[in-house]
C-alpha positions in Angstrom: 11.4 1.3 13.1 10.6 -2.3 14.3 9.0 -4.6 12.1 7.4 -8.1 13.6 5.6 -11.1 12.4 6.9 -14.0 10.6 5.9 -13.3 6.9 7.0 -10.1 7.2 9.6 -10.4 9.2 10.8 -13.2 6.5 9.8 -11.2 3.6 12.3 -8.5 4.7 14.8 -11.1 4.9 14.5 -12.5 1.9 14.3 -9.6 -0.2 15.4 -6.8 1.7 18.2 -7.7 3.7 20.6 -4.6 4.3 17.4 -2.9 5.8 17.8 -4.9 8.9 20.0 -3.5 11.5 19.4 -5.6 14.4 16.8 -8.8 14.9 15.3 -9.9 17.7 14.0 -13.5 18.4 11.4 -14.6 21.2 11.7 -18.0 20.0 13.8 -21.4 18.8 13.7 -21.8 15.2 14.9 -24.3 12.8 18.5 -24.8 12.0 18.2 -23.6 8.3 16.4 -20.8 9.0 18.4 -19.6 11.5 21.5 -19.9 9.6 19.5 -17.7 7.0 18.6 -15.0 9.7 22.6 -14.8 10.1 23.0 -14.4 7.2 22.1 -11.2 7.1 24.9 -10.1 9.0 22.5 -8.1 11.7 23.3 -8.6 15.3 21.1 -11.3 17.5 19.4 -10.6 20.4 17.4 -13.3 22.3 14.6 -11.7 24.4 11.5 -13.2 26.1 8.1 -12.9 24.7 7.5 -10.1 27.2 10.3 -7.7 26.0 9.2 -8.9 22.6 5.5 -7.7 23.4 6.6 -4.3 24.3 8.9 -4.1 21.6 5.6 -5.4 18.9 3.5 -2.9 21.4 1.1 -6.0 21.6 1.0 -6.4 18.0 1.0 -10.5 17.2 5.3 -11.0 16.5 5.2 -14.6 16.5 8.5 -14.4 18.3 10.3 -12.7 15.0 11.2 -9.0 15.1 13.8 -6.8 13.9 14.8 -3.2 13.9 15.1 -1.4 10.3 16.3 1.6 8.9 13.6 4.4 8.0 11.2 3.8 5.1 12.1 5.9 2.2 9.0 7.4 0.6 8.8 7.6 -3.7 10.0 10.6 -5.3 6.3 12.4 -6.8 8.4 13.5 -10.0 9.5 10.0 -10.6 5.7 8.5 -10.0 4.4 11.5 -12.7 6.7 9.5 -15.2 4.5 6.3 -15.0 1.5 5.0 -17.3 -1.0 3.8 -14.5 -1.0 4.5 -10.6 -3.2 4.7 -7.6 -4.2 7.8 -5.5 -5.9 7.5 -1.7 -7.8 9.9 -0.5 -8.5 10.3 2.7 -8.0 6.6 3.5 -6.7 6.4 7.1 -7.1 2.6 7.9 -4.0 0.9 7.1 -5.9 -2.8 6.4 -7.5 -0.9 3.6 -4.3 0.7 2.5 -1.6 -2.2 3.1 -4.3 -4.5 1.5 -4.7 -1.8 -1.6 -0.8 -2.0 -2.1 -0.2 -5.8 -1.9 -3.3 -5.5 -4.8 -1.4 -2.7 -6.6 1.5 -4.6 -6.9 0.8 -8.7 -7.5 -1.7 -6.8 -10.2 0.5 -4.0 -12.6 -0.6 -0.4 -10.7 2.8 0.8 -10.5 2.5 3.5 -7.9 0.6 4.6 -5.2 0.3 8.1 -3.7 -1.4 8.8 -0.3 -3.6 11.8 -0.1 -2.0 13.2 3.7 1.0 14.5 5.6 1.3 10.8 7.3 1.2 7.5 7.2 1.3 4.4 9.6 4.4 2.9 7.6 4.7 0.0 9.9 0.6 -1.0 10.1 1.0 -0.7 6.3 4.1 -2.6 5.9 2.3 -5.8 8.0 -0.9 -5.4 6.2 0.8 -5.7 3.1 2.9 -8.4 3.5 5.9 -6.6 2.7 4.7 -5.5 -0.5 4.8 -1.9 0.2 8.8 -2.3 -0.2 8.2 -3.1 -3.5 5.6 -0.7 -4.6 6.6 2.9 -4.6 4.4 4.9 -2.3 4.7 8.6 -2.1 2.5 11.6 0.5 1.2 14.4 -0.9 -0.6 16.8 1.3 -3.2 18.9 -1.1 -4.7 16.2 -3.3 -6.1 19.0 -5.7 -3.0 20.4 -6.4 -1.9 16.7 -7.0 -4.8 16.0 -9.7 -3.7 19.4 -11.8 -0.1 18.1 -11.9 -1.0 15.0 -12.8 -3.4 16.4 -15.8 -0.7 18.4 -17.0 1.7 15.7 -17.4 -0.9 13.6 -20.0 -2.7 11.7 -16.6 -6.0 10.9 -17.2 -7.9 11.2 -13.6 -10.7 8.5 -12.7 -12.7 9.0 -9.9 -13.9 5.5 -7.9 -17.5 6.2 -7.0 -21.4 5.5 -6.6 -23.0 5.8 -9.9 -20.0 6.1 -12.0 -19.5 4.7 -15.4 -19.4 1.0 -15.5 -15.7 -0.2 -15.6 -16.5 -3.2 -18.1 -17.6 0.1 -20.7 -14.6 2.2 -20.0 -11.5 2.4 -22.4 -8.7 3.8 -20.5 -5.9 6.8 -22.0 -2.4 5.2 -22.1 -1.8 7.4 -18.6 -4.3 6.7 -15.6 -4.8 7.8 -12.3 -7.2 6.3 -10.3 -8.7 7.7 -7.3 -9.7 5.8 -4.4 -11.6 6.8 -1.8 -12.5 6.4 1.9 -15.6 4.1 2.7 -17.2 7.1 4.9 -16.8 10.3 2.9 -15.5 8.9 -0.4 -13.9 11.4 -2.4 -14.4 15.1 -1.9 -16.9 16.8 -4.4 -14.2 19.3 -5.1 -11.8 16.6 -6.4 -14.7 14.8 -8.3 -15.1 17.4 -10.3 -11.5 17.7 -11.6 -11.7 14.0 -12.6 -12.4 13.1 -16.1 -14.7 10.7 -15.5 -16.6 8.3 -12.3 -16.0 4.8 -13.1 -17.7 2.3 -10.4 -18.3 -1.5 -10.2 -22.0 -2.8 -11.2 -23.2 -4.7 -8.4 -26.1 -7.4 -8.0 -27.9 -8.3 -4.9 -29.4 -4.9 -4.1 -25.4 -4.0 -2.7 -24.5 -0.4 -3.0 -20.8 -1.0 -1.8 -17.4 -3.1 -1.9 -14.7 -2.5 0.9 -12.4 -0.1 -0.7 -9.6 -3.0 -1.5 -11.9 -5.3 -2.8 -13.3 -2.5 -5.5 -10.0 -1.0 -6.0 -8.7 -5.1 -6.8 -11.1 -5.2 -9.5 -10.9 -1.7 -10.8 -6.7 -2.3 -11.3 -7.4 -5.5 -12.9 -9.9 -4.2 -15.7 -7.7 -1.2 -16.1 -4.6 -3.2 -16.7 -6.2 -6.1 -18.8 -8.4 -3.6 -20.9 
């Protein structure tokens, strides 16, 4: 998998060394950083910013890329053992989703599962600013299923949507799932109604919506500072 971008790049580098198995620069760099890049005992290559364009297939590299083992998805059994995580449902753009974990993770949500069989790992990855190396993020295909499991391991399940239950009047169980879902179709009736309850986000200015990220920012926030 090829990762590219500075702060990504960097953030791998910093904290996630022995993930890089070979790094590719477009560009001169400073002295210390350099000796930092070989630090992580990878191999070098120099390439020109066209090689590096195919390589970032036109993504924005900023002249810093590297080639990294595969991403290792969280074990589901291991995220059932948690107190509060995140579930997406049918969210397919990774700005939401890489935005949603860097969120997770700067505020206390301690997992996130996506609702699929796959997932842009690198899109997410640059959208999150690295951060989705540090949160654990699992795929599970039949989000219903997922919601029962959860409910039998002492999960409460919170569905994010129109009309829901004002967060600022909620008191949250000791184990929460929270349920995200995509701006178009939201989250299927069907899974609705195995929640416990709809929370949502009182709004002013005759505004019936957030972005998905920007509600799911404050709902973690309130649900972790209750």
């Amino acid at each position: 998998m090829i990762i590219y971008g500075k702060q990504l790049f960097l953030h791998v580098l910093e904290r996630h060394p022995k993930k890089i198995e070979e790094i590719y620069l477009s560009k001169e760099c400073d002295k210390a950083l350099f000796n930092k890049i070989c630090g992580a005992g990878a191999k070098i290559i120099r390439i020109d910013n066209q090689k590096a364009q195919s390589l970032a297939r036109g993504g924005n590299h900023q002249g810093f890329l590297a080639k990294v083992g595969k991403y290792e998805f969280a074990n589901i059994n291991d995220i059932k053992k948690l107190k509060f995580i995140a579930l997406l449902y049918e969210i397919s753009d990774v700005g939401n989703i890489g935005a949603i974990v860097r969120s997770a993770y700067a505020l206390g949500c301690e997992a996130i599962v996506v609702i699929g069989k796959s997932l842009n790992v690198e899109g997410v990855l640059r959208a999150s600013s690295g951060a989705a190396y540090e949160m654990p993020i699992a795929l599970f295909d039949d989000g219903l299923t997922l919601i029962n499991e959860l409910k039998q391991v002492g999960f409460s399940v919170y569905a994010s949507a129109n009309g829901g239950k004002n967060i600022n009047e909620m008191k949250f169980n000791n184990k929460v799932a929270l349920i995200m879902g995509s701006e178009g179709d939201g989250i299927p009736a069907k899974a609705i109604k195995k929640c416990d309850a709809c929370i949502g986000i009182k709004l002013k200015n005759n505004f019936d919506s957030l972005n998905v990220s920007a509600a799911f920012a404050i709902i973690c926030n309130r649900i972790v500072n209750e």
